[in-house]
C-alpha positions in Angstrom: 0.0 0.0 0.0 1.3 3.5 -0.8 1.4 5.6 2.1 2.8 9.1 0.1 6.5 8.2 1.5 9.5 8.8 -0.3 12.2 5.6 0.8 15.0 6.6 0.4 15.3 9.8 1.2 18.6 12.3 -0.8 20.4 13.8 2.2 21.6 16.8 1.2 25.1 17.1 2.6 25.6 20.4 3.0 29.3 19.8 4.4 30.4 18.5 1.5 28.7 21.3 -0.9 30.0 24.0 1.2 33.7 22.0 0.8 33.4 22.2 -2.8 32.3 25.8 -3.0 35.3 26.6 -0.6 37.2 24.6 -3.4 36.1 26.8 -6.3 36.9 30.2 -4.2 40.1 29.6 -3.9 40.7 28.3 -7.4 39.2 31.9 -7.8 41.2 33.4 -5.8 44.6 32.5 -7.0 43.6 32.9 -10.7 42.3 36.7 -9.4 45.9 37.3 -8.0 47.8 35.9 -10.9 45.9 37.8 -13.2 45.1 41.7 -11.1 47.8 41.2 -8.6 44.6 41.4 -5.9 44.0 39.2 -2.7 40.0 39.4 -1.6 40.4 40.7 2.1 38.2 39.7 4.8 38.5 41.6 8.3 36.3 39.8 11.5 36.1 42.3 14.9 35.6 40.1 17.7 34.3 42.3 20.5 34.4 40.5 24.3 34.7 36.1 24.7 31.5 35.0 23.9 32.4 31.0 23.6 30.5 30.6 20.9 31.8 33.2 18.7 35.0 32.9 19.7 35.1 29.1 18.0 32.8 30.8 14.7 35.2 33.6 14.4 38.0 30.9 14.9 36.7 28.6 12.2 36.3 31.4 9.4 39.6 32.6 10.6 40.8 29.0 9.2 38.8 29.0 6.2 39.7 32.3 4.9 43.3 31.1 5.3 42.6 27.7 3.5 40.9 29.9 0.2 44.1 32.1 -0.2 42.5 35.3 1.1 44.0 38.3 3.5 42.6 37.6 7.2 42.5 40.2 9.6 40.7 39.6 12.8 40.4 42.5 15.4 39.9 40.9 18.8 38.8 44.1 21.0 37.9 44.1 25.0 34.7 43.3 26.5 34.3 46.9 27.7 34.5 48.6 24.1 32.6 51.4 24.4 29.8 52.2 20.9 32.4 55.0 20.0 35.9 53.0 19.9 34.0 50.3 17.6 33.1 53.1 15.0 36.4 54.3 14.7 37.2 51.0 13.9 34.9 50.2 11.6 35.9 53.7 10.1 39.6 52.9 9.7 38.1 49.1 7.7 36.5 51.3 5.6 38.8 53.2 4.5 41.6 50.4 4.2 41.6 49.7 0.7 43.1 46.0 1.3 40.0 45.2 3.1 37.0 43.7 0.7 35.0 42.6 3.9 34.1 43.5 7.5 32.3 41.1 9.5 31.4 42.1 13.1 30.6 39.2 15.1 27.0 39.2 16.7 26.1 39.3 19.4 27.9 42.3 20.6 28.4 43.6 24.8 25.3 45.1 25.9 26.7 48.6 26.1 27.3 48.8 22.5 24.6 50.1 20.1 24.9 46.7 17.3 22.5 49.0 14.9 24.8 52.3 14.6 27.6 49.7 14.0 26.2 47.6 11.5 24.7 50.8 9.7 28.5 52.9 9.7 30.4 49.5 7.8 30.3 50.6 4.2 27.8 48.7 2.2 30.3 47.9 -0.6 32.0 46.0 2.5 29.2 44.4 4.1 29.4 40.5 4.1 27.1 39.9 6.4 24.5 41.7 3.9 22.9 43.6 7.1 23.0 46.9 5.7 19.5 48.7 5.0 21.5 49.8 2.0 22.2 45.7 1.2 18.2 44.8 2.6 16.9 47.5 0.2 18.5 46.6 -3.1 18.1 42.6 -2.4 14.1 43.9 -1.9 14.1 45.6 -4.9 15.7 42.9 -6.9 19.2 44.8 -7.6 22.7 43.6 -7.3 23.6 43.5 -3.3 25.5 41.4 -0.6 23.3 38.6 0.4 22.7 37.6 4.1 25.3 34.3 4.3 23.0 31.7 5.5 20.0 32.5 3.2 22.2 32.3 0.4 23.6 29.1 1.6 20.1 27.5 1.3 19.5 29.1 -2.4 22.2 27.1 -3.4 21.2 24.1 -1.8 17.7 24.8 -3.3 18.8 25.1 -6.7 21.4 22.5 -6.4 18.2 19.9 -5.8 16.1 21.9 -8.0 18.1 24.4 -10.5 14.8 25.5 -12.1 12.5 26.7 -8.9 9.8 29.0 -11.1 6.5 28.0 -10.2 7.2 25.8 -6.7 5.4 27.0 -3.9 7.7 27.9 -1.0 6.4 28.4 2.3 9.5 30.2 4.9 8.6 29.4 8.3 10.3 31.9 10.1 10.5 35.9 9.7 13.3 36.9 10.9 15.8 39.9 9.3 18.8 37.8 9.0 17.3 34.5 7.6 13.4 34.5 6.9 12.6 37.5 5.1 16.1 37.8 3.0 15.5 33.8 2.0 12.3 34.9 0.8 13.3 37.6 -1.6 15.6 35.1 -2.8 12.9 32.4 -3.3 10.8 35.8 -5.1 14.0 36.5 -7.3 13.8 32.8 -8.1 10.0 33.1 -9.6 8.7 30.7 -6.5 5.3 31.6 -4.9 6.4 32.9 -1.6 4.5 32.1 1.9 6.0 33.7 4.6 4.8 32.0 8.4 5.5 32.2 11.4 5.0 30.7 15.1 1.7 32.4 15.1 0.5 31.7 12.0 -3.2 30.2 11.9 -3.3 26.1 10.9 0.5 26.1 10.4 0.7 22.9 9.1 -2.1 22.7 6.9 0.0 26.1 5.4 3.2 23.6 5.0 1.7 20.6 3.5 0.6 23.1 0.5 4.4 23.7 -0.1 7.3 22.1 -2.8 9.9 23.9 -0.5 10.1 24.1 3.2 12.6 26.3 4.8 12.3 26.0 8.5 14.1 28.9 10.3 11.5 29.8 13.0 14.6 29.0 16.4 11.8 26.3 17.8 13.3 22.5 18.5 11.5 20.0 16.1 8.6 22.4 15.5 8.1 21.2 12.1 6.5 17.7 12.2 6.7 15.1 9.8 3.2 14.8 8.5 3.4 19.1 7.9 5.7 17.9 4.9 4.4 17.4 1.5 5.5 13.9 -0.1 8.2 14.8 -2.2 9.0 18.7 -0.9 12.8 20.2 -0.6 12.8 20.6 3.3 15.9 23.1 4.3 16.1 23.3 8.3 17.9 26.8 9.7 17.4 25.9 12.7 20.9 24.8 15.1 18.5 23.7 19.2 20.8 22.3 21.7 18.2 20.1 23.6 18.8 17.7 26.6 18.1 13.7 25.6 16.8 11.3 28.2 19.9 10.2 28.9 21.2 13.9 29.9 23.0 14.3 27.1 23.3 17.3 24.8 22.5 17.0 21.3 22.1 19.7 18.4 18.5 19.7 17.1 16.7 21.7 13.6 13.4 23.1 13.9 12.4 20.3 11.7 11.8 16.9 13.4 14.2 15.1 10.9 13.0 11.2 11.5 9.9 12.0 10.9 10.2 14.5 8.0 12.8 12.4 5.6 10.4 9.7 4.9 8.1 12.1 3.4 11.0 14.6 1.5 12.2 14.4 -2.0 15.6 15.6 -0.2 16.5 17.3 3.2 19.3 18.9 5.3 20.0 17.2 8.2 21.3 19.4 11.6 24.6 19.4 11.9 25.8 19.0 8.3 23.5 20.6 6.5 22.7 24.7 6.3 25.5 25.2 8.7 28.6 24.4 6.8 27.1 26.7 3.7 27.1 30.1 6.0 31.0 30.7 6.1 31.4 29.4 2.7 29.3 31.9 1.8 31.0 34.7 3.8 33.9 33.7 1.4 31.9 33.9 -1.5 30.6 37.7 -0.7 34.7 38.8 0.1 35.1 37.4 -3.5 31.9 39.0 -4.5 32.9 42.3 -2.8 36.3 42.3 -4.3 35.3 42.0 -7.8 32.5 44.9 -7.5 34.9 47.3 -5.7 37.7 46.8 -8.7 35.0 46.4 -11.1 36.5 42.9 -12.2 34.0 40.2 -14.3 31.8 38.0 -11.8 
């Protein structure tokens, strides 16, 4: 009897994509210095020793390294006042060796993350946080895309390189993920449902969709039987939950065993979204370098 379940399930390893994109970078990279003389730089300001971002900021350290571009990483007290930040970010701007500027989120408490994130130059802004970077992605014009959202347009079009028509439902609104994936799914001709924790019948919204992309911050909140039979299913979401055992383990916002049965293909947490977001840093430095010396994408 055919209960709508797909078998066998495609995985998509988003380690291994993000590997190969790193791959093509520096490839890139060295044929960019051979031929202009110029080395994409990326500088990360560390503010404070926030665990967390001490080991993300470590990690892109190592993979900016590994593609062959300039890092410099700013590691400033946890006392930096707003001020002493901006004339940092002032001096990156004005460095012409530097491509991109990454400050690492989240920042001390005393310091005012909007005025900082507003003052980086948006011809420099990696991260693509700039209202400058928001309003041109918005209105469909060249800008520097949020990392992680354009992490899961490639893994979209890697499964499906022809998305005009699907319906894609994001569940999840945020400024850094939901609505910038979105405008990329809108760029990509998709019919776009945006939803949210509070959105009425939720899962009767999800079953209607060919592409899922789960970035809501809620452990497991997508169920299994929310997922079409045969839909892309991309889960944002990184949950450290507790197991009956006591044990830690890292959790999406999708319920995995029970979504895969049901998905054409799926990312799986860890290994999946998360691998694509510094890859993607990369591939904005690269971007950015380009633009700023008018070089061919």
């Amino acid at each position: 009897m055919d209960d709508g379940k797909i078998k066998n399930p495609r995985l998509i390893d988003g380690k291994a994509y993000a590997a190969g994109l790193t791959a093509r970078i520096a490839g890139t990279v060295a044929a960019m210095k051979a031929a202009h003389g110029v080395t994409p730089g990326l500088a990360v300001v560390l503010v404070g020793e926030d665990p967390a971002s001490k080991v993300y900021v470590r990690n892109k350290t190592q993979q900016t390294v590994a593609a062959g571009m300039r890092d410099v990483k700013h590691v400033l007290p946890a006392e930096t006042t707003t001020e002493q930040l901006l004339d940092l970010v002032a001096q990156l701007n004005a460095d012409p060796a530097i491509d991109g500027i990454l400050v690492q989120l989240p920042l001390p408490r005393q310091i005012d993350a909007a005025r900082v994130l507003e003052a980086i130059d948006p011809a420099k802004d990696v991260d693509g946080f700039h209202t400058v970077n928001v309003g041109r992605l918005a209105t469909g014009r060249d800008s520097l895309v949020p990392c992680t959202p354009l992490g899961c347009m490639m893994l979209i079009r890697d499964r499906l390189p022809n998305p005009a028509g699907a319906h894609a439902v994001v569940v999840g609104r945020s400024n850094i993920v939901g609505k910038p994936v979105a405008q990329l799914l809108l760029q990509a001709d998709c019919t776009v449902t945006i939803a949210h924790s509070k959105t009425r019948h939720l899962p009767s919204v999800c079953r209607e969709a060919d592409i899922v992309v789960a970035a809501v911050g809620r452990p497991e909140m997508v169920r299994g039987d929310w997922i079409k039979p045969g839909a892309i299913v991309i889960d944002v979401g990184i949950n450290r939950v507790t197991g009956p055992d006591g044990k830690g383990r890292l959790v999406g916002d999708v319920a995995f065993a029970e979504a895969a049965p049901h998905a054409a293909a799926i990312t799986p947490v860890p290994g999946g979204v998360g691998p694509m977001t510094i890859a993607c840093l990369l591939q904005n430095t690269l971007t950015a370098a380009r633009r700023r010396r008018r070089l061919a994408e």
